[in-house]
BANULO-291674 format. One record per residue (C-alpha): residue number from 1; residue in one letter; x, y, z. Coordinates in pm, 1 decimal, decimal comma, padded with zeros to 6 digits, always signed. Layout:
SITE   nr  rest        xx        yy        zz
SITE  NUM     a         X         Y         Z
...
# end
This chain:
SITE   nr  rest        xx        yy        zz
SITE    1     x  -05639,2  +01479,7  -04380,7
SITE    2     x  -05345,8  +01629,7  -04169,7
SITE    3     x  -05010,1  +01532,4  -04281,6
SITE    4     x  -04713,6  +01492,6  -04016,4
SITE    5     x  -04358,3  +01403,6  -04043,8
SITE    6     x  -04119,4  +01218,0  -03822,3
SITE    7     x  -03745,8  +01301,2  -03858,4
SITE    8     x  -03579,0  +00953,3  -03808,9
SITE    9     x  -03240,8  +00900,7  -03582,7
SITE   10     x  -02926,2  +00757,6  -03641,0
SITE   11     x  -03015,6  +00412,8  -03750,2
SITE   12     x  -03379,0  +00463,3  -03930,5
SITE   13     x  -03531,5  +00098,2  -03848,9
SITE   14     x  -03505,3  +00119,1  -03484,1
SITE   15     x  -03670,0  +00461,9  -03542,4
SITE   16     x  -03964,4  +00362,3  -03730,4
SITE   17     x  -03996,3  -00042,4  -03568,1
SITE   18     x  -04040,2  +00165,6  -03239,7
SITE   19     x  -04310,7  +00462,0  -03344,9
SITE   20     x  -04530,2  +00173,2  -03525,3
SITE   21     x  -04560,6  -00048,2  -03223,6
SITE   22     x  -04546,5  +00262,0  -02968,1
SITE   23     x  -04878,8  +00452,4  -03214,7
SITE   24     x  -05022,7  +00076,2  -03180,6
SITE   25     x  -05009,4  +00103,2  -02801,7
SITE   26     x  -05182,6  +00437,4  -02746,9
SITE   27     x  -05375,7  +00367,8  -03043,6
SITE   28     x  -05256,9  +00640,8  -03249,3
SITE   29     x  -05361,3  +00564,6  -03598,0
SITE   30     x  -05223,6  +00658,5  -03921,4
SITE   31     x  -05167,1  +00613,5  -04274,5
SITE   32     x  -04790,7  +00598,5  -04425,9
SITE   33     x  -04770,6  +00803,4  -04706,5
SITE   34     x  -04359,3  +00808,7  -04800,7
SITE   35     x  -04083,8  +00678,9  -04576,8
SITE   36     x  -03731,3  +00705,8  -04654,7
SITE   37     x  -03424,0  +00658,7  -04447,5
SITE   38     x  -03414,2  +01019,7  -04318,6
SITE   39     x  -03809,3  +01112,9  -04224,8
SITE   40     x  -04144,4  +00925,3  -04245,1
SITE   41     x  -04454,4  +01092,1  -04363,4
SITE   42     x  -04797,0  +00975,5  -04261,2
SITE   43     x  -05151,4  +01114,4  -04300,9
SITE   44     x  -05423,5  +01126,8  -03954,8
SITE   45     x  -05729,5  +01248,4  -03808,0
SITE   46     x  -05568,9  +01301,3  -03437,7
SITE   47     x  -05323,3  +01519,2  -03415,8
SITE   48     x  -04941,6  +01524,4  -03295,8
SITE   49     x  -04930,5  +01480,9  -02906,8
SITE   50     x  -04685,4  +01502,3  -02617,1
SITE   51     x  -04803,3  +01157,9  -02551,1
SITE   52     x  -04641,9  +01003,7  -02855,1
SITE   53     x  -04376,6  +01245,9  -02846,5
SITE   54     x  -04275,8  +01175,7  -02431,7
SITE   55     x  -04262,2  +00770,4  -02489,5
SITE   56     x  -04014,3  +00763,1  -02820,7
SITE   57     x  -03654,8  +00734,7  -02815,1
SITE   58     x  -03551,6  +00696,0  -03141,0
SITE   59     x  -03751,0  +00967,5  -03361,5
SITE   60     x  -03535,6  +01349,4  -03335,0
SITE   61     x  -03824,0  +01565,7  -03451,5
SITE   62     x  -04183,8  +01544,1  -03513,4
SITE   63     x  -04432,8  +01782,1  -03687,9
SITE   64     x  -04675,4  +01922,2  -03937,9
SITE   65     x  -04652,0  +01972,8  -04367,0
SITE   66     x  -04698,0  +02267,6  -04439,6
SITE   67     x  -04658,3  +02233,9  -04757,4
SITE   68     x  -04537,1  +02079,0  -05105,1
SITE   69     x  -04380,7  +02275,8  -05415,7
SITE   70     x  -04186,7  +02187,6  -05681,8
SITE   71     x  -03784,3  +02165,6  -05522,4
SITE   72     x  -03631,7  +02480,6  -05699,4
SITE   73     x  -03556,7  +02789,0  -05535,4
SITE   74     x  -03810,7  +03034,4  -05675,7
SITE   75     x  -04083,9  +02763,4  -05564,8
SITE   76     x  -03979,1  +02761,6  -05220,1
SITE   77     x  -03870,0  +03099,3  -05166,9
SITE   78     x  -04249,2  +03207,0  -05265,6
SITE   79     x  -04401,3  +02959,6  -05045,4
SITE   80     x  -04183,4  +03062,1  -04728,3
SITE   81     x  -04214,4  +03418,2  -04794,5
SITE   82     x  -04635,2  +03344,4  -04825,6
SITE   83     x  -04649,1  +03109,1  -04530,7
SITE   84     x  -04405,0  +03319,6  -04224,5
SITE   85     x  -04694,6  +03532,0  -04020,8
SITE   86     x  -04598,5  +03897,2  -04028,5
SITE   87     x  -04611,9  +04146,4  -03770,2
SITE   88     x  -04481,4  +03976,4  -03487,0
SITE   89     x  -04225,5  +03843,5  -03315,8
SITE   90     x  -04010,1  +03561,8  -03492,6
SITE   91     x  -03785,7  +03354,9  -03476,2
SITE   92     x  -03688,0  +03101,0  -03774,9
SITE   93     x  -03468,8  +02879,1  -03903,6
SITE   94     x  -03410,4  +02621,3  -04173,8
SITE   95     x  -03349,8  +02215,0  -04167,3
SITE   96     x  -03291,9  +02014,3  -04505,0
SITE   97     x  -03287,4  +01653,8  -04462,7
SITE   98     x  -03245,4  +01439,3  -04747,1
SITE   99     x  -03431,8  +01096,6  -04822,5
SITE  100     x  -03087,4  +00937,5  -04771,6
SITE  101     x  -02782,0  +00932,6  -04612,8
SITE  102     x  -02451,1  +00804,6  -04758,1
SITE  103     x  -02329,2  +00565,6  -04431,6
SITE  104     x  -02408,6  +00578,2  -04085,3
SITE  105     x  -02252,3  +00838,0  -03984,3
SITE  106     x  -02514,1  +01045,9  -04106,4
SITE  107     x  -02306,4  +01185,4  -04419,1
SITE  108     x  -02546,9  +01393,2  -04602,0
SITE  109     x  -02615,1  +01277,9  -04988,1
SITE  110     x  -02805,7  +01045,9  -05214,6
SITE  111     x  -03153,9  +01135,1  -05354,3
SITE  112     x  -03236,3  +01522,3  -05236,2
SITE  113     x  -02849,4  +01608,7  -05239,7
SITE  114     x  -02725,9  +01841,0  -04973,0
SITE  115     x  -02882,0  +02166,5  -04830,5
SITE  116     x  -02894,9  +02429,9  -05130,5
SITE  117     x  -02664,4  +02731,9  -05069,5
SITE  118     x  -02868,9  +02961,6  -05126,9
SITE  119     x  -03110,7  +02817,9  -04866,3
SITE  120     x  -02953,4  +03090,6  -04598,5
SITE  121     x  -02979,5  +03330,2  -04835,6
SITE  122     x  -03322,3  +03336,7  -04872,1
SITE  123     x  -03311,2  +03328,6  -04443,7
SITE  124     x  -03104,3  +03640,2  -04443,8
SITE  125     x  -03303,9  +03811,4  -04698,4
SITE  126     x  -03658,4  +03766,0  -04533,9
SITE  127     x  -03520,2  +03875,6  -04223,8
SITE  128     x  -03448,7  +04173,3  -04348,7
SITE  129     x  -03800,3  +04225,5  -04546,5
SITE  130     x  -03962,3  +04103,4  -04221,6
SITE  131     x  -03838,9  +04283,2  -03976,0
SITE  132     x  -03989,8  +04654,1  -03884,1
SITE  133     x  -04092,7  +04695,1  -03544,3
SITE  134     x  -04092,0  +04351,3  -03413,6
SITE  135     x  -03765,9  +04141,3  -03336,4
SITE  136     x  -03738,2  +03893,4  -03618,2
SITE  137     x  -03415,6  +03642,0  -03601,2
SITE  138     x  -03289,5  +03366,9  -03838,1
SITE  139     x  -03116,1  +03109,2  -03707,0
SITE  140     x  -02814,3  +02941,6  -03893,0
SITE  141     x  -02595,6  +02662,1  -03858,8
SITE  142     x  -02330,0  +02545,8  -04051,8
SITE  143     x  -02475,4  +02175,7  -04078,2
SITE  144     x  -02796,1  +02025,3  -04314,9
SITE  145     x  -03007,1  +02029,6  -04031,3
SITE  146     x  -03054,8  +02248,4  -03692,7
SITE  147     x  -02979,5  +02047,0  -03393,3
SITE  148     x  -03313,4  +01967,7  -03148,6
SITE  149     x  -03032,4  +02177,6  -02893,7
SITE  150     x  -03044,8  +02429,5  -03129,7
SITE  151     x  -03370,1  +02459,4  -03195,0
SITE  152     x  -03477,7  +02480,5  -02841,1
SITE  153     x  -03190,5  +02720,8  -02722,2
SITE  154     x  -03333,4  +02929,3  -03040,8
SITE  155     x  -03696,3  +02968,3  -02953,4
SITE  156     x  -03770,8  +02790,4  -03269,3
SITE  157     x  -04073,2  +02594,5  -03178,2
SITE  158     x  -04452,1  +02727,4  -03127,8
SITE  159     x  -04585,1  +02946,4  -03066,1
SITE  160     x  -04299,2  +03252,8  -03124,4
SITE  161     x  -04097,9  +03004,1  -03359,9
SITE  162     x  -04052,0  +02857,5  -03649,1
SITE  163     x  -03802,5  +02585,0  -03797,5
SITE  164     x  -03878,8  +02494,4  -04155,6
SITE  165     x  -03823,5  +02137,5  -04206,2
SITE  166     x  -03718,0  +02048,4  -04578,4
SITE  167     x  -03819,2  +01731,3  -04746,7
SITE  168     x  -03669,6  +01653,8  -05057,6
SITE  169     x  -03822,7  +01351,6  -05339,2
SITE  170     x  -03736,9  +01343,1  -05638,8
SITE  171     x  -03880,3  +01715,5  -05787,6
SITE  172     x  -04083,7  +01804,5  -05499,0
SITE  173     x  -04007,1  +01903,0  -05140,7
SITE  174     x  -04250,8  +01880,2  -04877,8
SITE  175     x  -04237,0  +02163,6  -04636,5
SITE  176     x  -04310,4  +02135,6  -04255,8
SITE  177     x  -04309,6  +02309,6  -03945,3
SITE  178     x  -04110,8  +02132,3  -03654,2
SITE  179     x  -04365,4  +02097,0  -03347,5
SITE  180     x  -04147,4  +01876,1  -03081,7
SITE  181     x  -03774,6  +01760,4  -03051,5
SITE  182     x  -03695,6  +01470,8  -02850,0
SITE  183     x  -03634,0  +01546,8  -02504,5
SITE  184     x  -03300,2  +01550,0  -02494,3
SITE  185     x  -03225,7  +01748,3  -02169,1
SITE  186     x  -03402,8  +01496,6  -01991,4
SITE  187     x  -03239,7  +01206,5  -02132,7
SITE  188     x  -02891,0  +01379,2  -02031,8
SITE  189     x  -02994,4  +01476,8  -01678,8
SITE  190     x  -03116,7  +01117,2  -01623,7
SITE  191     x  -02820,5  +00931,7  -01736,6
SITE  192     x  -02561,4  +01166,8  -01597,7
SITE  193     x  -02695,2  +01250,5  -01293,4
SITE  194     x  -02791,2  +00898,8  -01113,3
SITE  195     x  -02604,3  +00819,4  -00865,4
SITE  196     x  -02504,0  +00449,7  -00954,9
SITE  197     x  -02310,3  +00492,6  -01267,2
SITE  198     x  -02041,1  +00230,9  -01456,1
SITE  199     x  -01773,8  +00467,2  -01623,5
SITE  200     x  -01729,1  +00221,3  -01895,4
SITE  201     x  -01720,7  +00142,5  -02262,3
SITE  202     x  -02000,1  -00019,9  -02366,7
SITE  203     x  -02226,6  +00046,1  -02113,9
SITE  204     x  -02604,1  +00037,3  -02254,0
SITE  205     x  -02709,7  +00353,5  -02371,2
SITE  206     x  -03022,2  +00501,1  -02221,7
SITE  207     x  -03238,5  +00586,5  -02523,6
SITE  208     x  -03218,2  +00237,0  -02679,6
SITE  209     x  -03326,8  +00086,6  -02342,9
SITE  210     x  -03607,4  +00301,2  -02358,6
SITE  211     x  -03678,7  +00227,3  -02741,4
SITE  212     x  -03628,4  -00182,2  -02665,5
SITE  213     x  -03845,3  -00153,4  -02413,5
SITE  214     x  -04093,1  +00017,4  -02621,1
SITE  215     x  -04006,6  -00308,3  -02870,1
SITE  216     x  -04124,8  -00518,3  -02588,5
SITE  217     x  -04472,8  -00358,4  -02532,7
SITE  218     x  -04390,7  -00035,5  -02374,5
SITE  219     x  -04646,1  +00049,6  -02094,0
SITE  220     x  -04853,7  -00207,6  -02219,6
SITE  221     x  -04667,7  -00482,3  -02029,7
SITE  222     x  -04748,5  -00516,1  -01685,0
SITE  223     x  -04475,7  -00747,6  -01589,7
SITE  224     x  -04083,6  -00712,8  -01728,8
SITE  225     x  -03782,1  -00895,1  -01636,0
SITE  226     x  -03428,6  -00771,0  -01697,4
SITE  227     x  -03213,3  -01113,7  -01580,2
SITE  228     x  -02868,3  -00910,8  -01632,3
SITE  229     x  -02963,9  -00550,4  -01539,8
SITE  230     x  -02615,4  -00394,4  -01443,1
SITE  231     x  -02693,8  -00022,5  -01306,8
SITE  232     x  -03090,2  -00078,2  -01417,0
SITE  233     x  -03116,8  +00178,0  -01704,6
SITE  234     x  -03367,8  -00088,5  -01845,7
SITE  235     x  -03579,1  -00101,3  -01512,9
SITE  236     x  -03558,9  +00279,5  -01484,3
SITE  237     x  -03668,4  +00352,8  -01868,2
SITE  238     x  -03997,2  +00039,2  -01781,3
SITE  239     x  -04090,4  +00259,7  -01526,8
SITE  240     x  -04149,0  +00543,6  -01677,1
SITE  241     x  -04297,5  +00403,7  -01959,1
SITE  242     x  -04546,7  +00295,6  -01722,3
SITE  243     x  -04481,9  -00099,6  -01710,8
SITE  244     x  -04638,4  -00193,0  -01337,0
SITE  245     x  -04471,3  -00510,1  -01225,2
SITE  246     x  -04021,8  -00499,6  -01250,5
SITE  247     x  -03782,0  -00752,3  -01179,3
SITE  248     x  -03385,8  -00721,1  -01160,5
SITE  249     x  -03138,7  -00948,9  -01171,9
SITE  250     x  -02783,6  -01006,3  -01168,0
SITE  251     x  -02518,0  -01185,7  -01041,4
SITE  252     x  -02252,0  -00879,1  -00984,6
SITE  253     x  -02325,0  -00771,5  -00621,4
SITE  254     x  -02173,5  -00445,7  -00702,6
SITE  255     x  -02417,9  -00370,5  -01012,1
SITE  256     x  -02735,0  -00493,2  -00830,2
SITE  257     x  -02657,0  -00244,4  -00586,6
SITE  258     x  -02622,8  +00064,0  -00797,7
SITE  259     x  -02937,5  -00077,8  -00962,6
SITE  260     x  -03129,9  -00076,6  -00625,4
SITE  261     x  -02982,5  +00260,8  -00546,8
SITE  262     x  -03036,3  +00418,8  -00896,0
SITE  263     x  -03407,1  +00261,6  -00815,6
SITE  264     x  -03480,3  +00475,5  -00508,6
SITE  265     x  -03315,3  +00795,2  -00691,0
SITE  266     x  -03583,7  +00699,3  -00962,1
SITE  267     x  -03879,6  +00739,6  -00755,0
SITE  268     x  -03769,0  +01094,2  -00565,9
SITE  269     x  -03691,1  +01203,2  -00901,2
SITE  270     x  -03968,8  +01106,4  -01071,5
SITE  271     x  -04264,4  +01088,0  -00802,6
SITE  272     x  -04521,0  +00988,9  -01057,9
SITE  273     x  -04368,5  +00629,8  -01117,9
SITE  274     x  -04630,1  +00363,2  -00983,9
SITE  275     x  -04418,5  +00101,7  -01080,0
SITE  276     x  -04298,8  -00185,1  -00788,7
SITE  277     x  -03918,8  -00329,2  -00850,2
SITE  278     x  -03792,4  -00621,3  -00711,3
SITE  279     x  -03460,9  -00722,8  -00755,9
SITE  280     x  -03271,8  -01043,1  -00743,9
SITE  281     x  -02875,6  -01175,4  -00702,2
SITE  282     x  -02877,5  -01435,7  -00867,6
SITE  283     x  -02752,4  -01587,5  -01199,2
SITE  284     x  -02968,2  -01664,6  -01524,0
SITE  285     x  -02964,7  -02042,0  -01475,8
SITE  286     x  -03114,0  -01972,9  -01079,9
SITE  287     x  -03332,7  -01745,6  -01164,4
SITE  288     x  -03662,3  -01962,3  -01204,0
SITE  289     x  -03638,2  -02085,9  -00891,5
SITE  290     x  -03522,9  -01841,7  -00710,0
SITE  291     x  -03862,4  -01641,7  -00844,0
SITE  292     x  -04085,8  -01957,4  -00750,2
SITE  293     x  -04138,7  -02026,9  -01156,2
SITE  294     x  -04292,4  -01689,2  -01221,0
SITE  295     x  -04340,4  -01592,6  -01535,5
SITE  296     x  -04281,6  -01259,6  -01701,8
SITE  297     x  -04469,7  -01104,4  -01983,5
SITE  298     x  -04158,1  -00958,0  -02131,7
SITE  299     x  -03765,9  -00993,5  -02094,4
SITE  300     x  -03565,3  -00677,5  -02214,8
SITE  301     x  -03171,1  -00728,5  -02152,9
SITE  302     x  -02830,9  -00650,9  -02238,6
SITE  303     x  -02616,0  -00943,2  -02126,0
SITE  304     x  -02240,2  -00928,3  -02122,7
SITE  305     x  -02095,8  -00848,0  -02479,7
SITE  306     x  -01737,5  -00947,5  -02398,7
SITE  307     x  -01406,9  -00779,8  -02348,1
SITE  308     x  -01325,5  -00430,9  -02465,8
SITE  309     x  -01182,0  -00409,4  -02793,9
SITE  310     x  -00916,1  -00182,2  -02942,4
SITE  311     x  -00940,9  -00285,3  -03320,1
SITE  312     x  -00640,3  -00443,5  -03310,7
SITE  313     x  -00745,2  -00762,8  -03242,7
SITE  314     x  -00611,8  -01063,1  -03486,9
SITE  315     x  -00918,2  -01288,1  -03667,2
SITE  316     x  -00779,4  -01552,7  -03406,5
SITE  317     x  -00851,2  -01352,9  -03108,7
SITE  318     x  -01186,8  -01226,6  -03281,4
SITE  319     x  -01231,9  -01551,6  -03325,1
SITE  320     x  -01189,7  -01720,7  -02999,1
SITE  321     x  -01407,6  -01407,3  -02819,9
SITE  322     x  -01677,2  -01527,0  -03047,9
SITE  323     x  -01669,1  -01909,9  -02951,0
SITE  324     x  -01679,5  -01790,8  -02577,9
SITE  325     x  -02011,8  -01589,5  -02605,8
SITE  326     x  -02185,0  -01803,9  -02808,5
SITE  327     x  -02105,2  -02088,2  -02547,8
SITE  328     x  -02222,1  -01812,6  -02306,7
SITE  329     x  -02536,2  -01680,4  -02509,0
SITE  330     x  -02649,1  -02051,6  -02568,9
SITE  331     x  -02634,4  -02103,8  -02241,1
SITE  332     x  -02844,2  -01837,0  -02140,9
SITE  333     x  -03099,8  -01861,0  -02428,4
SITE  334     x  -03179,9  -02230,4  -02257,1
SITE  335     x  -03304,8  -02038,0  -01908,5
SITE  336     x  -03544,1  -01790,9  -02054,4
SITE  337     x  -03841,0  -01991,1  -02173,9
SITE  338     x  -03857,4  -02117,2  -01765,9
SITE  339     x  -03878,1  -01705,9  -01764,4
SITE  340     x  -04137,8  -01626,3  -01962,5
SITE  341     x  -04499,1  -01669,6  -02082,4
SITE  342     x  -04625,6  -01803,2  -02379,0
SITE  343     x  -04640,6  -01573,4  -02652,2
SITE  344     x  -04425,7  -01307,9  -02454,7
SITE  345     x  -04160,4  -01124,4  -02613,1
SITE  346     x  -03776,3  -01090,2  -02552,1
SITE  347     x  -03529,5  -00782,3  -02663,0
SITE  348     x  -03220,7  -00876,6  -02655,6
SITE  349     x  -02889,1  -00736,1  -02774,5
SITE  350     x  -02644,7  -00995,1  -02890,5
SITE  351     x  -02282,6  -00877,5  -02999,8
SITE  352     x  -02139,3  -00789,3  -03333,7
SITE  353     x  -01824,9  -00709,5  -03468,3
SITE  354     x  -01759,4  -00511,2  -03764,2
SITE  355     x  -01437,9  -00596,5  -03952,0
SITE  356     x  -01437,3  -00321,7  -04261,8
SITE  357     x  -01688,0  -00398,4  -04467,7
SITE  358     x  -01796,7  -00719,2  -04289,1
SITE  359     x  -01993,2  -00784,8  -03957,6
SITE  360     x  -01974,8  -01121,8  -03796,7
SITE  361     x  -02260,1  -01256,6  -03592,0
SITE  362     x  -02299,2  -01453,3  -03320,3
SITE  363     x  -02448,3  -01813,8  -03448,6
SITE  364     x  -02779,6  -01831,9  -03189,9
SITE  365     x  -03040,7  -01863,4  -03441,0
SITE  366     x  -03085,7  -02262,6  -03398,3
SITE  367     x  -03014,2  -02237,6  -03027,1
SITE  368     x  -03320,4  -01926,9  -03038,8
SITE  369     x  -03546,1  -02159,6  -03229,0
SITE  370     x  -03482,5  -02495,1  -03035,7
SITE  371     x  -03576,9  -02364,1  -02730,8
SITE  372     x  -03928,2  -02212,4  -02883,2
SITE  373     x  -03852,9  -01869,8  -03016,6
SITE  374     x  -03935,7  -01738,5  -03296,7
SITE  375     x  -03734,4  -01448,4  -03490,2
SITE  376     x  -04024,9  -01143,2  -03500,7
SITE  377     x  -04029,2  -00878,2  -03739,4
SITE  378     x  -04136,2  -00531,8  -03565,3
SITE  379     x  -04156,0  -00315,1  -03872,4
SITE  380     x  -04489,1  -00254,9  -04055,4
SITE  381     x  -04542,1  -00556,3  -04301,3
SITE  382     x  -04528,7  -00249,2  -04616,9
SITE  383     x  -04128,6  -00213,0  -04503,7
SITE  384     x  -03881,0  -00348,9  -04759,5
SITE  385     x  -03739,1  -00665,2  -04640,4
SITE  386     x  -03356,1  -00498,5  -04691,4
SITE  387     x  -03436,7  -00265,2  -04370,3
SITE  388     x  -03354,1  -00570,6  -04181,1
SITE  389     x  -03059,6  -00782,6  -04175,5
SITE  390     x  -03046,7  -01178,9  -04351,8
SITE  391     x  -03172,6  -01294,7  -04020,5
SITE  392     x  -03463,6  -01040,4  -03947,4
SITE  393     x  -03266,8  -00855,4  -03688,9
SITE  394     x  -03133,8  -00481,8  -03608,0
SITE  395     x  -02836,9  -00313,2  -03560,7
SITE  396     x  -02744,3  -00008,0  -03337,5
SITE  397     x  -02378,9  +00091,5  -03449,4
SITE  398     x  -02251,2  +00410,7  -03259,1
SITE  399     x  -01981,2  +00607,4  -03533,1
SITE  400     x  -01604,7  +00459,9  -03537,1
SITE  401     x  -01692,7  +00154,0  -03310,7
SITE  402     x  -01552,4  -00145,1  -03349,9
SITE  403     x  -01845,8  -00332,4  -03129,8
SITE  404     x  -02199,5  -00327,3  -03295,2
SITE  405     x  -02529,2  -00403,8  -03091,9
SITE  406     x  -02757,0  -00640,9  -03297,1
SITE  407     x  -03117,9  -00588,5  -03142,0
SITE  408     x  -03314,9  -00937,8  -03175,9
SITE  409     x  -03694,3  -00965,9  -03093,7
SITE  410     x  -03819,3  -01314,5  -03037,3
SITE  411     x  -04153,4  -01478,8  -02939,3
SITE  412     x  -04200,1  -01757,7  -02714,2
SITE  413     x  -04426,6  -02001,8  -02955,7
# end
């Protein structure tokens, strides 16, 4: 059976919570055969498709093994040698990723080590045995791993390229051959170039509202309800993801109108969208009336997380932010069962704060559960119980932030 890899992102559980219910929605099916912090390895009958690859968010690079050989250098110099076609054009490059990484910010290390030196050796030397009267080129970087930028730019994906993706465990390496790279040009042109942007620190970025949407149901859902949508990133990510039915709320005037206008950018930009959006001033505790009692089949938000920090803040002042939001937060957790149907889902980010070694949580869990939630796991049921936190939840953590975003799903019992 084939064998395919997924190269995880920055924080590996959001990565694989969000392939494993986005392969359940376009019923992709496979079988995990090794997952480790850095890349995923799973065995199907269908193949690798623009499909999967278009909807995720969270996964960097996605392809086929090629390969597995014992991890020394004569091993894998004799494969790669065997394996590059000859007589053509080429253009190649090599990736090592390691089954783990030493802290978030993506420190290379653990089992697998770091990228061999003479791994661009080897490059340097088959480029020279390969090349004759076709162009042959052998890409380098001075990181582990090739960049998806790079590897674009480069020409290093099919049919004219090839990036070798390494895959060290234990004495083995499995070999692969990158097929698609997240779409990161897109990404950039649509948060950068809408026309209703919020220059500020903290606002939500665009790839996890597309990945907590996929959380929620993805295009699955037909109706989805974002009661503090700010500029709509949310809204805009639904649509694409095909979700039919929208609603936007928010009680800022001046955000609800660079939603609506980021809404109508949207559509020219994207004329496929068949979504309808409907959008609402109006805060959380009005809402239900205000929408005649409807009920929504999902609820994906990023409510206020409080003031900016600088990381100078006392324990006091930490202290006192924290007993304001989680008068806020409890607050709002008490309007969103009047939002939402039974057995629906909400994906929510509550704040975090990380204090050196320590992060310090909001206390919602017995407000969540009094008002009929339910703490839901989205990994696969095979995933260590560690991935998550104590209390079955996420975090996304961007490098040298003092601010963490803890992602919670919950079910309306």
């Amino acid at each position: 059976m084939p064998q395919y890899f997924f190269i995880l992102g920055r924080e590996p559980e959001l990565s694989v919570a969000e392939i494993w219910q986005v392969s359940h929605n376009i019923n992709f099916h496979f079988t995990s055969t090794e997952l480790t912090k850095s890349y995923w390895l799973i065995e199907s009958k269908a193949s690798l498709s623009d499909n999967l690859h278009n909807l995720l968010a969270g996964t960097i690079k996605m392809g086929e093994v090629v390969g597995i050989v014992e991890n020394n250098q004569e091993d894998i110099a004799v494969f790669i040698e065997k394996y590059l076609p000859k007589k053509q054009r080429l253009y190649f490059g090599f990736s090592w990723y390691p089954p783990s990484f030493s802290d978030k910010l993506r420190d290379f290390g653990g089992q697998g080590g770091h990228k061999p030196k003479w791994l661009n050796k080897l490059g340097l030397q088959l480029k020279h045995q390969l090349a004759g009267e076709h162009k042959v080129r052998f890409v380098v970087s001075k990181d582990e791993v090739l960049s998806s930028v790079t590897v674009q730019k480069n020409h290093l994906l099919p049919p004219i390229g090839w990036e070798f993706v390494f895959l060290p465990k234990e004495d083995k390496v499995y070999i692969g051959r990158t097929l698609l790279i997240q779409p990161f040009a897109d990404f950039c042109a649509r948060d950068f170039t809408r026309p209703g942007r919020e220059a500020r620190v903290g606002m939500l970025p665009l790839k996890l509202a597309r990945l907590m949407v996929n959380l929620a149901g993805g295009g699955n859902i037909k109706s989805l309800l974002d009661p503090f949508c700010g500029v709509g990133t949310i809204l805009q990510e639904a649509a694409l993801l095909g979700v039919s039915e929208i609603y936007g709320a928010d009680k800022d005037e001046a955000s609800l109108a660079r939603s609506k206008m980021n809404w109508q950018w949207l559509l020219k930009k994207y004329p496929q969208v068949a979504s309808s959006a409907k959008f609402f001033l109006s805060d959380i505790k009005d809402l239900s009336n205000k929408l005649s009692n409807k009920k929504f089949e999902a609820i994906v938000t990023e409510p206020y997380l409080g003031p900016a920090l600088t990381s100078r803040e006392t324990s006091q002042k930490l202290e006192q932010i924290m007993n304001e939001l989680t008068f806020l937060y409890r607050d709002w957790l008490k309007a969103l069962p009047y939002l939402l149907s039974r057995g629906g889902k909400v994906v929510m980010v509550w704040p975090a704060w990380r204090q050196g070694e320590d992060i310090y949580l909001l206390p919602l869990l017995e407000a969540a559960i009094s008002r009929g939630f339910v703490i839901t796991n989205p990994l696969p049921d095979f995933i260590p119980a560690d991935w998550l936190s104590e209390r079955g939840t996420m975090f996304y953590e961007r490098p040298n932030q003092h601010l963490l975003r803890e992602i919670v799903v919950l079910t309306l019992s």
